[in-house]
C-alpha positions as CSV (number, residue, x, y, z in Angstrom):
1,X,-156.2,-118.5,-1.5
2,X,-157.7,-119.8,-5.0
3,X,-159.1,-116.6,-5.2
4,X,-155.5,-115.0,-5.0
5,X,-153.9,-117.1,-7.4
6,X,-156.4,-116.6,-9.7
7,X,-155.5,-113.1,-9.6
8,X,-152.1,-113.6,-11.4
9,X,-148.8,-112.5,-11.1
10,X,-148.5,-115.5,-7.8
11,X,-144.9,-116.9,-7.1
12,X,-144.5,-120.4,-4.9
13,X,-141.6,-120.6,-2.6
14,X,-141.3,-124.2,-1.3
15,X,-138.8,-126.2,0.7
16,X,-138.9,-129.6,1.8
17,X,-142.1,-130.3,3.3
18,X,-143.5,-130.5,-0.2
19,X,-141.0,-133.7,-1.2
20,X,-141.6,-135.6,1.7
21,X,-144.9,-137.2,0.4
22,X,-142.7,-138.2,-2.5
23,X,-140.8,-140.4,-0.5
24,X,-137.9,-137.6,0.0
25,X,-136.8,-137.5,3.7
26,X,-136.6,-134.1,5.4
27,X,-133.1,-133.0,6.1
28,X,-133.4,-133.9,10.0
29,X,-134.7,-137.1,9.2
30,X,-131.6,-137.7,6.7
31,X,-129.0,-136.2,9.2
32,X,-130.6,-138.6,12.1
33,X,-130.6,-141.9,10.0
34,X,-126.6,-140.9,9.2
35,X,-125.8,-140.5,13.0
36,X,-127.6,-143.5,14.0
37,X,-125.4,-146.1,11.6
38,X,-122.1,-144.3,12.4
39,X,-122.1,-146.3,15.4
40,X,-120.7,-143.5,17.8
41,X,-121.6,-143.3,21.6
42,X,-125.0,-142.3,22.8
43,X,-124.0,-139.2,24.5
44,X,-122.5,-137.8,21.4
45,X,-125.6,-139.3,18.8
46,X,-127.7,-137.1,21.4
47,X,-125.4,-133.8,21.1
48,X,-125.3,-134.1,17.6
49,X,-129.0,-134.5,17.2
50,X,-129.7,-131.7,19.1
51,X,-126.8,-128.9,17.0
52,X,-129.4,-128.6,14.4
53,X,-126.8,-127.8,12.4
54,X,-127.9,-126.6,8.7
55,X,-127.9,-129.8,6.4
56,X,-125.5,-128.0,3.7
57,X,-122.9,-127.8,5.9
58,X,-123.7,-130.9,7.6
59,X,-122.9,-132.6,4.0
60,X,-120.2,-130.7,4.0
61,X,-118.7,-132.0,6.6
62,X,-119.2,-135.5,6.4
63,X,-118.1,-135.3,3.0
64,X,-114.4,-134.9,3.9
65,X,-114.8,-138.5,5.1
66,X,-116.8,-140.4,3.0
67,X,-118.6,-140.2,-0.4
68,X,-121.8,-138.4,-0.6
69,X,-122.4,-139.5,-4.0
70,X,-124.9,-142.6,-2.8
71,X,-126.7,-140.4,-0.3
72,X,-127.2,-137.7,-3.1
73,X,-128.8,-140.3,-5.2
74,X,-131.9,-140.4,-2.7
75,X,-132.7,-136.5,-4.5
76,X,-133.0,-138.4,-8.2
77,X,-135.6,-140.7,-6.6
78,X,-139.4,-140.1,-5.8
79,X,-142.0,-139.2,-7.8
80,X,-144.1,-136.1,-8.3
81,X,-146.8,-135.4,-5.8
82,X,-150.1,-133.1,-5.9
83,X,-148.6,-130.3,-4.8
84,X,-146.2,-130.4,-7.5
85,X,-149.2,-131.6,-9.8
86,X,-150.8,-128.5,-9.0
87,X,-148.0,-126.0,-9.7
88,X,-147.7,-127.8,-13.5
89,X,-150.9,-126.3,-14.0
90,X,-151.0,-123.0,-12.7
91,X,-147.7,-122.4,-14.4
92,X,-149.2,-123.4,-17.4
93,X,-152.1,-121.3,-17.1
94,X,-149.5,-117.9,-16.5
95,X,-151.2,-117.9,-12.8
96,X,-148.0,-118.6,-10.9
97,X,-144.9,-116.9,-12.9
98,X,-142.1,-117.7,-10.5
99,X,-140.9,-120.3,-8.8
100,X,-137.8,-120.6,-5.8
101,X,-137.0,-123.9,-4.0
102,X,-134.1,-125.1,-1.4
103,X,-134.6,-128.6,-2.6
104,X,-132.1,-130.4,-4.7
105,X,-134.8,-132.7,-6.2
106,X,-136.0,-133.3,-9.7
107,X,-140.0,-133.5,-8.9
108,X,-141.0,-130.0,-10.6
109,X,-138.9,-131.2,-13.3
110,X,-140.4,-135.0,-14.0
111,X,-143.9,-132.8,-14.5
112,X,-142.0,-131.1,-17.8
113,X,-144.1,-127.9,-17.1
114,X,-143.2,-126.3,-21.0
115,X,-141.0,-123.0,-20.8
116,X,-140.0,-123.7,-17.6
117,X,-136.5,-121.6,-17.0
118,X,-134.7,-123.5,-14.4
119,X,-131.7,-121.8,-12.7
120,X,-129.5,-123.6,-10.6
121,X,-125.5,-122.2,-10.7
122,X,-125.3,-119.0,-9.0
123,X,-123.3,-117.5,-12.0
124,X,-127.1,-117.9,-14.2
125,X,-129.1,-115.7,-11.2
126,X,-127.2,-112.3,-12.4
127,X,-129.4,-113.3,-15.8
128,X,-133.0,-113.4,-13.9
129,X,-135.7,-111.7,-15.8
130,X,-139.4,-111.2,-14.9
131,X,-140.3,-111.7,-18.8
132,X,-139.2,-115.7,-18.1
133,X,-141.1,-117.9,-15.8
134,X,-137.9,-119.1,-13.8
135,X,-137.4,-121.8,-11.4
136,X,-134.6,-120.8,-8.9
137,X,-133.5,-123.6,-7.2
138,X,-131.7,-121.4,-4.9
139,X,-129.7,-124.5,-3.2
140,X,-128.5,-126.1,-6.6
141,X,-129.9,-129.2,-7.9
142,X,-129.0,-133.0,-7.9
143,X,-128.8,-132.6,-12.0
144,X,-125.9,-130.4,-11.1
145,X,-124.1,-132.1,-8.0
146,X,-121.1,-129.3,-8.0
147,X,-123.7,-126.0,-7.5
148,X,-124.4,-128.2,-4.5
149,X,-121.3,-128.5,-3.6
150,X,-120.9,-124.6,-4.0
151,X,-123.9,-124.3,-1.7
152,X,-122.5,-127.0,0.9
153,X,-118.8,-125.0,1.4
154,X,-120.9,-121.3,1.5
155,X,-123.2,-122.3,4.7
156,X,-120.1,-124.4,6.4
157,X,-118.2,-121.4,6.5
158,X,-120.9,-119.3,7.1
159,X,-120.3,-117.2,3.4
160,X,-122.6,-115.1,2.1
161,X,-123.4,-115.3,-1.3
162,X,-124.0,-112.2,-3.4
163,X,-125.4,-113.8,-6.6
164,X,-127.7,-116.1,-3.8
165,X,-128.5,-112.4,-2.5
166,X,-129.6,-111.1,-5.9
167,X,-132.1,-114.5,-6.4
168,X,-133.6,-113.8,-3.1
169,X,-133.7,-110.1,-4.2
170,X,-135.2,-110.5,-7.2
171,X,-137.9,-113.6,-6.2
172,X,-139.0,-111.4,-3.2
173,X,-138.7,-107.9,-4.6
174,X,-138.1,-107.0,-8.2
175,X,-140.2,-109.9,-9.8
176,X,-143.4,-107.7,-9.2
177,X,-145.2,-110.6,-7.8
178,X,-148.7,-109.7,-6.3
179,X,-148.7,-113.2,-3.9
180,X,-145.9,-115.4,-2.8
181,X,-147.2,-119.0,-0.9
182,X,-144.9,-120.1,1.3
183,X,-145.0,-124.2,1.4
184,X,-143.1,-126.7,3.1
185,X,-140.8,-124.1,4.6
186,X,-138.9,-124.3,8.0
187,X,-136.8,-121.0,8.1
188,X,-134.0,-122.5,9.1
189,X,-131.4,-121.6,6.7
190,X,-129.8,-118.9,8.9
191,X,-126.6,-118.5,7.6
192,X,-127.4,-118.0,4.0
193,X,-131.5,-117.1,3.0
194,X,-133.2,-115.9,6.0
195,X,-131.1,-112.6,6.7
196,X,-131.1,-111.7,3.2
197,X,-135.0,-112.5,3.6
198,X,-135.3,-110.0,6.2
199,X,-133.4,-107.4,5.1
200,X,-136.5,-106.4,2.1
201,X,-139.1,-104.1,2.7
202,X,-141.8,-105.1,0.3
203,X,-145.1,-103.3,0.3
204,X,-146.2,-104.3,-2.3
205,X,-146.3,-108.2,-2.4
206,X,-148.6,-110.2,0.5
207,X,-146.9,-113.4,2.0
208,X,-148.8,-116.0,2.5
209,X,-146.7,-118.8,4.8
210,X,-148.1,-122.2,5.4
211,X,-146.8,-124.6,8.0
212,X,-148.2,-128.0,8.1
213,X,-150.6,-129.2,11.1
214,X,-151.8,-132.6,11.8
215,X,-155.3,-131.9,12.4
216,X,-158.4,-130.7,10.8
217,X,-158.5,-126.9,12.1
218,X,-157.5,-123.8,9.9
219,X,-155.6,-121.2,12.6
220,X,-154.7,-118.3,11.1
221,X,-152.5,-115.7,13.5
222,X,-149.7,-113.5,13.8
223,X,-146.2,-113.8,11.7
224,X,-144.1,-116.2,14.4
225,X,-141.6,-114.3,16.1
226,X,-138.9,-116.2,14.2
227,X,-140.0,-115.9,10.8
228,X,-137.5,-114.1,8.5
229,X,-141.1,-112.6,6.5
230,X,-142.2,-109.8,9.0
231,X,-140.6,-107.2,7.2
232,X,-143.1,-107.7,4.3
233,X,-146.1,-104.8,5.0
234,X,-148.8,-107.7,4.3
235,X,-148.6,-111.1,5.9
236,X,-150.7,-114.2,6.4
237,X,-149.9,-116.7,8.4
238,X,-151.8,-120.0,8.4
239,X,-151.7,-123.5,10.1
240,X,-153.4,-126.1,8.7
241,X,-153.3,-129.7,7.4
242,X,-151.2,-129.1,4.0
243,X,-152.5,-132.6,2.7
244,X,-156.0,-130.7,2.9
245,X,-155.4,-128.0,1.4
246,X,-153.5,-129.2,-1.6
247,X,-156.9,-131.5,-2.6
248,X,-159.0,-128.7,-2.0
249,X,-156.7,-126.0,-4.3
250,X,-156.3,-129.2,-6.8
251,X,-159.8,-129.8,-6.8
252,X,-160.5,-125.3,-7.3
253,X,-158.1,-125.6,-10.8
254,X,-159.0,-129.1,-11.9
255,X,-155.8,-131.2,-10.5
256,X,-156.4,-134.7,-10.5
257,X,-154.7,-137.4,-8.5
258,X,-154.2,-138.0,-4.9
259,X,-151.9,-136.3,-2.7
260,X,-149.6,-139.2,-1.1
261,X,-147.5,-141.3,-3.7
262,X,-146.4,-144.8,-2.5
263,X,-143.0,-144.8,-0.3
264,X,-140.0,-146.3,-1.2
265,X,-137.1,-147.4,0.5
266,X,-134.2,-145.1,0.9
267,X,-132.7,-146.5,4.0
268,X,-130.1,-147.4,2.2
269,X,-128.3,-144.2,0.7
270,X,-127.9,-143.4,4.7
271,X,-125.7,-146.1,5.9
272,X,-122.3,-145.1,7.0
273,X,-121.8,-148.2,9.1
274,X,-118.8,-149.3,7.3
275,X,-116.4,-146.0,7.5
276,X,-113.4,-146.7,9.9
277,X,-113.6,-145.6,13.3
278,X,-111.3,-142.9,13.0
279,X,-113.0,-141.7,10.0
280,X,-116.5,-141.8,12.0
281,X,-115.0,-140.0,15.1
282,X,-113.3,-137.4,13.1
283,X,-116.0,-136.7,11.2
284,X,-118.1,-136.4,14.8
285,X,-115.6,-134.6,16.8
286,X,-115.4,-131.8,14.0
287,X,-119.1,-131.4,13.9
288,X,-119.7,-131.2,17.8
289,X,-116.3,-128.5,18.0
290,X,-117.6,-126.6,15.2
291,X,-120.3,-126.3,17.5
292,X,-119.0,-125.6,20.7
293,X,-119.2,-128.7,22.1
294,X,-114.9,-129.1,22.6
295,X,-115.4,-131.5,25.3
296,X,-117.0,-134.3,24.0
297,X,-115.3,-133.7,21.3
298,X,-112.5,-134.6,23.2
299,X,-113.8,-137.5,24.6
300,X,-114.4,-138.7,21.2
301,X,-110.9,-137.6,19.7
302,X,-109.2,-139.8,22.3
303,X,-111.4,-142.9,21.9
304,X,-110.5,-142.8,18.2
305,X,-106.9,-142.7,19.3
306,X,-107.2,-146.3,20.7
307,X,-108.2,-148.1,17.7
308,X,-106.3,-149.0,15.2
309,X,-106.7,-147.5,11.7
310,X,-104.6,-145.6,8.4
311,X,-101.3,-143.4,9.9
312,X,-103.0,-140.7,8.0
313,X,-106.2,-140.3,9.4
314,X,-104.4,-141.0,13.1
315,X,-102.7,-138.0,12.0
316,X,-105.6,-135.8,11.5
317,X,-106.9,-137.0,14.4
318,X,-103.8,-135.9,16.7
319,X,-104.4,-132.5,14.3
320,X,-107.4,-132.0,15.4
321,X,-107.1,-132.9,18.8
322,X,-104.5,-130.0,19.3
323,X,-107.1,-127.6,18.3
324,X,-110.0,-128.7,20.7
325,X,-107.8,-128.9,23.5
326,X,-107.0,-124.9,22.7
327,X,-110.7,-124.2,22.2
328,X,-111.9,-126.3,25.4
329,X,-109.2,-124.2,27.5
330,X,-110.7,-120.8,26.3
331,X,-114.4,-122.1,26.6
332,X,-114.0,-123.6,30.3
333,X,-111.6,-120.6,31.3
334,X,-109.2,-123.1,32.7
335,X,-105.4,-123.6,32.9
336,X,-104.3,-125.9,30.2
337,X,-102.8,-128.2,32.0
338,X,-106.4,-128.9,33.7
339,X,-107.7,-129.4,29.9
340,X,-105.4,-132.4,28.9
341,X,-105.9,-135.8,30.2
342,X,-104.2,-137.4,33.2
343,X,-102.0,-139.2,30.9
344,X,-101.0,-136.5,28.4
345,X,-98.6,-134.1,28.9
346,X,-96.7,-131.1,27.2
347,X,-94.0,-133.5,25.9
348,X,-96.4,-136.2,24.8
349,X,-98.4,-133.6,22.7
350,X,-95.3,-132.3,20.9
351,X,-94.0,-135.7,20.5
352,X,-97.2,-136.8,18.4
353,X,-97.5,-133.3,16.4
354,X,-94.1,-134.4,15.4
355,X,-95.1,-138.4,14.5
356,X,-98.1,-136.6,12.3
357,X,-96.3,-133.7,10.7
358,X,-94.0,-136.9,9.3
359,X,-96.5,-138.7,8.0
360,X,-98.6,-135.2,6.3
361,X,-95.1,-135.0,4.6
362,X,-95.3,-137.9,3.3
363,X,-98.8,-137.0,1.1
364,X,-98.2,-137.3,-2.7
365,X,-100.5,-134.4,-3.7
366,X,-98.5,-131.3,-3.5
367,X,-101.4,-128.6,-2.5
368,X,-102.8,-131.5,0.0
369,X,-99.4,-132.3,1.9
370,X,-99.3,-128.5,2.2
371,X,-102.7,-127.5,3.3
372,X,-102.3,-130.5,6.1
373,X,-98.8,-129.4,7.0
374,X,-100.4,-125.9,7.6
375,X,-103.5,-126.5,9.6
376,X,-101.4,-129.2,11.7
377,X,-99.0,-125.8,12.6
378,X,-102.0,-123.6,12.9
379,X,-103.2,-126.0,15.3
380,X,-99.8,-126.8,17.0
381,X,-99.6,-122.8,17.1
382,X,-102.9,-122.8,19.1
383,X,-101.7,-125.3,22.0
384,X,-98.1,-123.6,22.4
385,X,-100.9,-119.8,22.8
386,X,-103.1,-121.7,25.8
387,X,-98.9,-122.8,26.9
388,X,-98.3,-119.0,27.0
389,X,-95.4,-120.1,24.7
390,X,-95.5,-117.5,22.7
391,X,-92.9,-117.2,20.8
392,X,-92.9,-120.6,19.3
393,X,-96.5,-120.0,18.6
394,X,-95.3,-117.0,16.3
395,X,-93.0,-119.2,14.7
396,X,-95.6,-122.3,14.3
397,X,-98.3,-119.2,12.7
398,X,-95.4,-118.1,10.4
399,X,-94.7,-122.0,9.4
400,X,-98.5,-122.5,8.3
401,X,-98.9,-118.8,7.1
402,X,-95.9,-120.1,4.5
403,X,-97.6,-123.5,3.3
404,X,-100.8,-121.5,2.9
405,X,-98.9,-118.6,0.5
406,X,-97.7,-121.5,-1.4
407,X,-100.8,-122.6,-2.3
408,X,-102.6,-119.1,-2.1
409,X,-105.3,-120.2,0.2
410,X,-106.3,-116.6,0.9
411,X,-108.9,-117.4,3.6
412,X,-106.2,-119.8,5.3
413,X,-103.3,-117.0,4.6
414,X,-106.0,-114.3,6.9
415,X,-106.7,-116.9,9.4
416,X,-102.7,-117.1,9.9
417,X,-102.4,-113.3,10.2
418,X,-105.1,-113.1,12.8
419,X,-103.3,-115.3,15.1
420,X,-100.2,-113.8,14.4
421,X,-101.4,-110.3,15.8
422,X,-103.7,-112.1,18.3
423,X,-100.6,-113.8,19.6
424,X,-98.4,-109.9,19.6
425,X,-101.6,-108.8,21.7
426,X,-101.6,-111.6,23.9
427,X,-98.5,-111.6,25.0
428,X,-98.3,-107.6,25.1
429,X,-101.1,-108.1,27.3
430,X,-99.4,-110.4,29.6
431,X,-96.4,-108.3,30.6
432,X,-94.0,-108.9,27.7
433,X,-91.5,-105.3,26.9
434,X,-90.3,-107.0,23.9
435,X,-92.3,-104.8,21.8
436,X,-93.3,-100.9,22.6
437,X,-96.7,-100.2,23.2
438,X,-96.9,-98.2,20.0
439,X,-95.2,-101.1,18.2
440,X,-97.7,-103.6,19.4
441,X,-100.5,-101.6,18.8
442,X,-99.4,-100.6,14.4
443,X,-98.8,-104.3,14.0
444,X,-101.8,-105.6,15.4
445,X,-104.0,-102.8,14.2
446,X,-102.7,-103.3,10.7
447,X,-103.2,-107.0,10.2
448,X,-106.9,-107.1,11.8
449,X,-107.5,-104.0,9.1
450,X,-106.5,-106.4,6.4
451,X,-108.2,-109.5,7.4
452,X,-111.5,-107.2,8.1
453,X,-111.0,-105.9,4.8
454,X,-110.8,-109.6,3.0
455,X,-113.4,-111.3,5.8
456,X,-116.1,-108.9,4.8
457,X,-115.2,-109.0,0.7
458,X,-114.7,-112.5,1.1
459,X,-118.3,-113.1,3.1
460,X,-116.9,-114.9,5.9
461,X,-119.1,-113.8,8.8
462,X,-117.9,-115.8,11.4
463,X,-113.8,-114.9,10.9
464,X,-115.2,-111.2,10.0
465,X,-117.5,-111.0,13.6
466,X,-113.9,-112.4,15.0
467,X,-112.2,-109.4,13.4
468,X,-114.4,-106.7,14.9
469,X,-114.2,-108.4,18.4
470,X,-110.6,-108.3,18.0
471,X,-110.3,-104.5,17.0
472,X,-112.9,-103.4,19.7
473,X,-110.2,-105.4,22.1
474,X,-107.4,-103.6,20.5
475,X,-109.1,-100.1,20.5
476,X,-110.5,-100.4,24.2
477,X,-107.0,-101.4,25.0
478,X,-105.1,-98.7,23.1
479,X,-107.3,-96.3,22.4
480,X,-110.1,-96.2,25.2
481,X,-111.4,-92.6,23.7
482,X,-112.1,-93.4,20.3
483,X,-115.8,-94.3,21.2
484,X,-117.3,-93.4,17.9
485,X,-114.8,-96.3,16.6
486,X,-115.1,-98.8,19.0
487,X,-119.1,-98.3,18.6
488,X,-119.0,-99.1,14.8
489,X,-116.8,-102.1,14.8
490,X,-119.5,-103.4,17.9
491,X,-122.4,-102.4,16.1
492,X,-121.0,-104.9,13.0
493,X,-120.2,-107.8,15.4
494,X,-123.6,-107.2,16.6
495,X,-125.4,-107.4,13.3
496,X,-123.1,-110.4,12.3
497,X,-123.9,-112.3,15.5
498,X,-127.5,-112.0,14.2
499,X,-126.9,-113.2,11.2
500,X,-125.0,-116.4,12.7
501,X,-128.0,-116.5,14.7
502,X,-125.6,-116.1,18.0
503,X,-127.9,-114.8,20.7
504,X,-125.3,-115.0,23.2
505,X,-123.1,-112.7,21.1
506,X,-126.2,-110.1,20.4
507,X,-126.2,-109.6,23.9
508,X,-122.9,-109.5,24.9
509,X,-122.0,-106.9,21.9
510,X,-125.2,-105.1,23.1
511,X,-124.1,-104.9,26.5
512,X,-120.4,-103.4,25.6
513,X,-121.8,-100.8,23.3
514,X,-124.2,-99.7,26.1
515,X,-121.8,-99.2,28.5
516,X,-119.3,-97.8,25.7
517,X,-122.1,-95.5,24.6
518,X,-122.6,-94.6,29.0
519,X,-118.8,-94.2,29.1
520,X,-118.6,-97.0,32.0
521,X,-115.6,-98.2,32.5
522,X,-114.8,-102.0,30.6
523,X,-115.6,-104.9,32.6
């Protein structure tokens, strides 16, 4: 490995393995310490635990209901370790000439390597140059709290980033690197780096990944199934003890110091013991629906409903209780009235969408009262769907579809038009003559067009995967020949499942465009 980088033309590529020793918690160790003070029951702590959802968006959320700006401090702390010692001084000496990071920290930066081009706004990676020596702090930096921001909203709505794409691009590609080491990396960013990762077919640059081991031994073996750096022609892969290796690369190029720096305490920026309980349960029960998990997020929703707490946040609450109960109904296959608890019925629920939508009117902020009034019919418009009250659902779609305009919240204004055609489908499907077959089939065809059109400009994978589902549906419905069609919109939702790292959707779109391709009939 010295031998390498004394070769030249070496790039690092780091993540957050390499802070930790500066007294930077890794992001599963950060989400974990939040969980823990929120209070919540132990069942949910342990589903939420288990999500591993990606940091970014799990910032994200928690950010709509409470201030990150303590927690973010945490990234100003710490002190440069060894490792980043080390990189000071092969940068200086032109041996490493790029560097890329998904850490928001300032520890490369408290070294004041000279000439040092740091990029962290997505708008400065169009300007990336091999002449510079550039570090691409591909996740924004703490110095520049909105490009993490940026970063946070991307991955929560699984968006792809075409000026993230170009950095990776360019770092892994086009900056005619020899060598790229791979440190303190977990590959788990697979919504916004690791696809675009394994989409390059470099033969020209060796990757050399390093994953930390606790013991003494060296292994050196195959590229792990999972790792987004197969596609690269020439691969290392080596376990080891990091702490090891750093001494012995600091001792090859003359590095003083010692590799651990004395902890801190941080315990502090974590604590989110004192939000209100609807706050913490809201903030739970999105995370765990997000993720599939509708019925304990449920369970949570209706504990929250107990307490006491702000008519506003009891409002988003009832909000997003309408939406879970329309997602749990889909995901358990079940009637709707075997969804909602003993106590609540039809009446009950359209009774408290009318107390909230009262009080969402009552918000000062123009855009805001809108945007709530919207989802809150978006959501009401789900419930009166799993009803099979469908033409009140058309109407509640067309109410939020109108807030949304006002505003011109494009995404929300597609999101509206989907349901409006999925509700013209549904209810086509389930023996309504309202509408012709022809009728049903231009209206519906024409809005899922438009929203894959924006979806896919827009980088939304996970509305434009919805899309092509939706248009196999309608094709396979309408136009059962059109195979070549019905292939290509199957073969997208299977490549975006992949991307959202849905396995169960892989196979599933696999499995119809097998039996598509076989001509067996639809099961």
């Amino acid at each position: 490995m010295a031998h390498a980088i004394q070769q030249g033309h070496v790039g690092f590529f780091f993540g957050a393995g390499t802070s930790i020793q500066a007294g930077i918690p890794p992001a599963a160790s950060i989400v974990d310490k939040v969980v823990a003070s929120l209070g919540l029951p132990r069942e949910s702590v342990r589903r939420i635990k288990d999500l591993h959802y990606p940091f970014e968006a799990f910032l994200e959320l928690l950010g709509m209901h409470a201030s990150l700006d303590g927690m973010l401090q945490v990234f100003k702390r710490g002190r440069p370790t060894q490792f980043h010692w080390l990189t000071k001084k092969l940068v200086e000496a032109k041996l490493v000439q790029q560097l890329m990071t998904t850490n928001f920290d300032l520890l490369i930066e408290k070294t004041n390597v000279p000439n040092l081009c740091i990029l962290c706004d997505e708008r400065e990676f169009l300007s990336l140059s091999p002449q510079k020596v550039n570090y691409i702090k591909v996740h924004g930096g703490i110095n520049e709290i909105g490009t993490i921001r940026a970063v946070m909203g991307s991955i929560a709505q699984k968006r792809l980033r075409e000026k993230r794409k170009k950095a990776i691009e360019f770092f892994f590609d086009q900056a005619g690197l020899k060598t790229i080491f791979v440190f303190g990396y977990s590959c788990s960013d697979k919504v916004d780096l690791t696809p675009y990762i394994e989409s390059i077919k470099n033969e020209n640059t060796t990757i050399v990944f390093i994953q930390h081991d606790s013991g003494d031994a060296i292994f050196q073996a195959e590229m792990p199934v999972g790792s987004p750096f197969r596609g690269f022609r020439n691969t290392l892969y080596i376990r080891c003890n990091t702490d090891h290796l750093i001494q012995h690369l600091s001792a090859c190029f003359n590095v003083p110091g010692t590799c651990k720096q004395k902890g801190w305490e941080c315990e502090k920026y974590f604590d989110y013991g004192k939000l209100s309980v609807y706050k913490k349960h809201l903030f739970a029960a999105l995370l765990l629906s997000r993720n599939g998990c509708h019925g304990d997020a449920a369970a949570l929703l209706q504990e929250a409903l107990l307490s006491g707490g702000r008519k506003t946040e009891w409002a988003e609450i009832i909000s997003l209780s309408l939406e879970v109960y329309h997602n749990l109904q889909i995901q358990t296959k079940q009637d709707i009235h075997a969804i909602l608890p003993p106590t609540i019925a039809y009446s009950t629920l359209e009774k408290e969408k009318e107390n909230a939508l009262e009080i969402f009117r009552r918000t000062s902020n123009h855009n805001l009262r809108l945007d709530r009034i919207g989802r809150l019919k978006t959501h009401w418009g789900h419930l009166l769907l799993s009803f099979g009250k469908y033409d009140e659902a058309i109407l509640s779609y067309r109410e939020a579809l109108d807030c949304f305009a006002k505003v011109s919240n494009a995404y929300r204004i597609y999101q509206s038009r989907n349901n409006l055609a999925n509700t013209f489908f549904t209810r086509w499907k389930n023996g309504d003559t309202s509408m012709s077959k022809e009728t049903v089939f231009e209206a519906c065809h024409a809005e899922w067009q438009a929203c894959l059109r924006y979806f896919k400009q827009s980088r939304h994978l996970f509305e434009y995967e919805i899309a092509c589902e939706n248009m196999v549906e309608l094709l396979m419905e309408f136009k059962g020949t059109q195979k070549k069609r019905i292939g290509h919109y199957l073969e997208t939702a299977r490549d975006l499942s992949g991307y959202l790292n849905d396995g169960i959707g892989i196979d599933n779109c696999q499995a119809l465009l097998n039996a598509t391709n076989k001509g067996q009939p639809r099961n």
